[in-house]
LOBA-271248 format. One record per residue (C-alpha): x, y, z; residue in three letters. Coordinates in steps of 0.001 Angstrom, whole numbers, plus 524288, in hexadecimal, padded with zeros to 5 digits. Example, Ala and Ser with C-alpha at 12.3 -4.5 7.8 and 13.67 -1.06 7.14 Angstrom:
% residues 2
8300C7EE6C81E78ALA
835667FBDC81BE4SER
***
This chain:
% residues 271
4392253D7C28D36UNK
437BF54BA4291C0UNK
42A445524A2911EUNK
429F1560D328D39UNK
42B0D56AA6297A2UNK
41EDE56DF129CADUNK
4206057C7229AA4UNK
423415791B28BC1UNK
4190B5706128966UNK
40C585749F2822AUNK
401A556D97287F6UNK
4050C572922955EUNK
4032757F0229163UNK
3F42F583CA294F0UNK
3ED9B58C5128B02UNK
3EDFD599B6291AEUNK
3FCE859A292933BUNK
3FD405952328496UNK
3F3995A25127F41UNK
3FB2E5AAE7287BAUNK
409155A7152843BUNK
411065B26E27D24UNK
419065B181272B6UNK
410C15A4DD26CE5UNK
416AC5A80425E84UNK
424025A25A262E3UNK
420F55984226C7DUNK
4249358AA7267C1UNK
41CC557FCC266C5UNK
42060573BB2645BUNK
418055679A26083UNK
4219255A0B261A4UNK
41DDC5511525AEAUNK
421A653FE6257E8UNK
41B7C535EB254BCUNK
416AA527C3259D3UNK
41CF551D4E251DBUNK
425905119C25134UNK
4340D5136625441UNK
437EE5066A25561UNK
436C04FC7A25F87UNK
44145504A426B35UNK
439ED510F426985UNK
42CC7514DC26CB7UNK
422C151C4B26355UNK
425525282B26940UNK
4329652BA9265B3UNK
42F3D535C025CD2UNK
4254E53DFA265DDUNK
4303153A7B2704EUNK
43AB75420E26A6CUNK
4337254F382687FUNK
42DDB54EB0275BEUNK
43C5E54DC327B2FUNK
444535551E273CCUNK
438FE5608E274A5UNK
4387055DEC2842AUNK
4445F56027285D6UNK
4472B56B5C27C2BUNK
43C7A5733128335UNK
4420B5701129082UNK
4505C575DB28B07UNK
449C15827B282F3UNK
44BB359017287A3UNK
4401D5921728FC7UNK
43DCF5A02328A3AUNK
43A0D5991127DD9UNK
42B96596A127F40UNK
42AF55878A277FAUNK
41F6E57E55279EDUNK
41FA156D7E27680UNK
4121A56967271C4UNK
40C1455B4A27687UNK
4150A5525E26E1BUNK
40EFD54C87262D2UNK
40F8B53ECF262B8UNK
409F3539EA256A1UNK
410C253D312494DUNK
410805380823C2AUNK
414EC52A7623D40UNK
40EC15236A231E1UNK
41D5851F0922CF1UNK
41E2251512239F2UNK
40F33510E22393BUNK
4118C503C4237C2UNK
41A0550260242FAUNK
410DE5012E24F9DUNK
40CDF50A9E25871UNK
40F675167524EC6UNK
4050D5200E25152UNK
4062B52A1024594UNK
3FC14534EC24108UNK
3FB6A5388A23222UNK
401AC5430322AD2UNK
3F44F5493222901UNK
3F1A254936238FFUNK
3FD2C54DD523EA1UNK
3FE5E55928233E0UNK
3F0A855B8D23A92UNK
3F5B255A66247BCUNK
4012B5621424475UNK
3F9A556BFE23E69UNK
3EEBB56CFD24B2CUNK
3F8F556C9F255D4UNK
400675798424E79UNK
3F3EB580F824C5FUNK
3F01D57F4A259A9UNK
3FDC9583EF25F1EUNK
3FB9458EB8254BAUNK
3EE83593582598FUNK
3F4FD593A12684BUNK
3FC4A59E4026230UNK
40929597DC26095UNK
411EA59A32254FCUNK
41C7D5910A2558EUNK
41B7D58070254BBUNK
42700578C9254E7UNK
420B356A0425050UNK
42C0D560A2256AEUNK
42BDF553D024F38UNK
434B75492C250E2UNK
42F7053DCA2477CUNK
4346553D5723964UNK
42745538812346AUNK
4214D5473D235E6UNK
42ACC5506A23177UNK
424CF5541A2265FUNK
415FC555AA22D54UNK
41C4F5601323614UNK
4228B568482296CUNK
4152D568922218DUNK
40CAB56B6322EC9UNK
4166E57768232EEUNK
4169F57B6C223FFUNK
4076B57BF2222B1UNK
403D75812D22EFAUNK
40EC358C4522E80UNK
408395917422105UNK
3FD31590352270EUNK
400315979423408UNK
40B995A20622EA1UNK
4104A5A41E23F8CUNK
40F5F597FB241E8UNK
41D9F5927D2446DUNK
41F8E5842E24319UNK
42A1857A8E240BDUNK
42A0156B4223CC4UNK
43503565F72441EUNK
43B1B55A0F2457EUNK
442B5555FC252A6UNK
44F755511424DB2UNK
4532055B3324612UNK
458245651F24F84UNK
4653B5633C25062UNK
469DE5565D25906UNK
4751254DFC25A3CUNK
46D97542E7254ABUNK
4762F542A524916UNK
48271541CC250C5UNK
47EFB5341C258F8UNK
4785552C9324F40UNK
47D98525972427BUNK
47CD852A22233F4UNK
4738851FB222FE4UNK
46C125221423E2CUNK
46A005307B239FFUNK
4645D52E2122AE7UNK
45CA15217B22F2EUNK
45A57521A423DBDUNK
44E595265723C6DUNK
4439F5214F24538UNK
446D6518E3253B0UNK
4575B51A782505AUNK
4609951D5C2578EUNK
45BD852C9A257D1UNK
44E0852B3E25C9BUNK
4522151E9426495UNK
45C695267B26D61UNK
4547A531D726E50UNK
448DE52A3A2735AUNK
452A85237527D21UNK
4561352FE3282AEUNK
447CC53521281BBUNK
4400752888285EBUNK
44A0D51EB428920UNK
43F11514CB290C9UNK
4373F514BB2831BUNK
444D750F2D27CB7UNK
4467B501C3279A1UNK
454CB5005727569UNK
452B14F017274EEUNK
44A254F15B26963UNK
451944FDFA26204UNK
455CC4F93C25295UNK
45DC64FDD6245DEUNK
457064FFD723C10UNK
458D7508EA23039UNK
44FED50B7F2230CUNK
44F454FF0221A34UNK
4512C5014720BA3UNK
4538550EA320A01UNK
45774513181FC28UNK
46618511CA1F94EUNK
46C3651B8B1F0B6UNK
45F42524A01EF0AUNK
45B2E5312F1F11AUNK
4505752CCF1F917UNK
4511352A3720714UNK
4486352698213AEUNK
448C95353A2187AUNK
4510E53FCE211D6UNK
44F00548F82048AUNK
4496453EBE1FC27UNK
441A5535B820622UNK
4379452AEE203CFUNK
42D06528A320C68UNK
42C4251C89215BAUNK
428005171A2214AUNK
42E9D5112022C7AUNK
42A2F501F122758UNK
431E55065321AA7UNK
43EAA508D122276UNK
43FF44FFA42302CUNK
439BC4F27623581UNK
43B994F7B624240UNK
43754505BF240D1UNK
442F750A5F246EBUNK
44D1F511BD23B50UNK
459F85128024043UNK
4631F50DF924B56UNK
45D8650EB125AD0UNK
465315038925EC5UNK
4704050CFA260CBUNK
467DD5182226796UNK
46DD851DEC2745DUNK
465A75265627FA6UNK
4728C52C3527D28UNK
471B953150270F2UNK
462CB5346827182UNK
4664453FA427D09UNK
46FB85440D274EFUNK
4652F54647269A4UNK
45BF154A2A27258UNK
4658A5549927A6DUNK
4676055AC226B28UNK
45A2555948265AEUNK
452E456024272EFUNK
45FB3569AE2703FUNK
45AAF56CC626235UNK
44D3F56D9A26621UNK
450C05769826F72UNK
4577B57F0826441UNK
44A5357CF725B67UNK
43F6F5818B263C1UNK
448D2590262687AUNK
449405915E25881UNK
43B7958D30257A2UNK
438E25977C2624FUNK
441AA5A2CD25A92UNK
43C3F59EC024CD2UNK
435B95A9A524503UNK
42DCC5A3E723833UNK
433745AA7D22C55UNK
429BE5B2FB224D3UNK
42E9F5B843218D7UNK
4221E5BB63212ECUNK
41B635BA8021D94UNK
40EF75B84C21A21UNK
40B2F5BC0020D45UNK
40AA95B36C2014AUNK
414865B40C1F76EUNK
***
């Protein structure tokens, strides 16, 4: 797995060059973020903080230089309580990491930086990142921030793995398993990878494990294993190929990120 450049990464910047850097107001900062928890027994607990940390390496090593764009210490811990009965899940609450969250982008906001990208790549925490960015933009009307998930830039995920792999493969299937074979191929144990999908899911209902009308669970609800979908049939292969198009996307993201201007068409004045 590919560390960050050392000219793009934060904590090797010293404090002097960060007060006198120009243009702070559209320098990008990005905070990536995982989690430590469960993915079976072929994949370590890192998976999650694993995949931000190299598709973001490797995005920053392939962005325009010009573009001034900055990768924060990654972010281990997440919101994990879903897989806390599964050993060695280390998860924070909902309440801590929206303080966490909330600390980190107030500190990057007092450095005089306008613009926080917060990479995330585990499903248990989308939500977190929306209400954090939501609050904390009302709160600081320059501030420029954006909850984003890692897998939905545009990749080529959907054209290697199966129908029922792309609805249910959730968590240690054939996505994350060949990814994690391409990232950290010594930490794979393809011996011990299963199949497992979501037991007893409703059957002609509007209600579903993750879509419009969801119901909450947790991974004991869903798998014996912990794993929810297919990495028997995971390739190093195919996980380069995701990983060539997600850095790709990435890539894309953080120029936009970079160009973005925040819409203001009140500015600020109440309605």
């Amino acid at each position: 797995m590919n560390h960050f450049p050392n000219h793009r990464y934060f904590a090797y910047l010293t404090s002097p060059a960060i007060a006198s850097m120009t243009n702070k107001e559209n320098v990008v900062i990005i905070q990536p973020m995982g989690a430590i928890e469960q993915h079976g027994a072929h994949l370590p607990l890192i998976v999650d903080a694993a995949i931000s940390i190299g598709v973001l390496a490797r995005a920053l090593d392939k962005l325009d230089p010009a573009i001034p764009a900055y990768a924060l210490p990654p972010l281990y811990y997440g919101k994990s309580n879903e897989h806390s009965t599964f050993a060695g899940t280390i998860t924070m609450s909902t309440q801590t990491m929206l303080a966490v969250l909330t600390d980190i982008a107030e500190s990057v906001y007092r450095a005089g930086f306008r613009k926080l990208a917060l990479m995330n790549s585990h499903g248990g925490q989308p939500q977190i990142l929306e209400i954090v960015a939501r609050d904390l933009h009302d709160k600081y009307s320059d501030l420029m921030i954006f909850p984003l998930f890692t897998w939905r830039v545009p990749n080529v995920a959907k054209d290697l793995l199966t129908a029922k792999e792309l609805e249910f493969g959730i968590h240690g299937g054939d996505a994350e398993t060949s990814l994690m074979l391409a990232l950290l191929p010594e930490q794979v144990d393809m011996d011990k990878a299963v199949t497992e999908y979501p037991y007893g899911l409703p059957e002609q209902s509007m209600l579903s494990m993750e879509g419009a009308n969801p119901f909450a669970w947790v991974t004991r609800d869903l798998t014996k294993s912990g794993v929810l979908g297919d990495a028997r049939v995971a390739t190093r292969e195919k996980g380069e190929k995701i990983l060539a198009s997600l850095v790709d996307g990435w890539t894309e993201l953080i120029e936009d990120i970079y160009k973005f201007e925040q819409p203001k068409a009140y500015g600020n004045h109440l309605l």
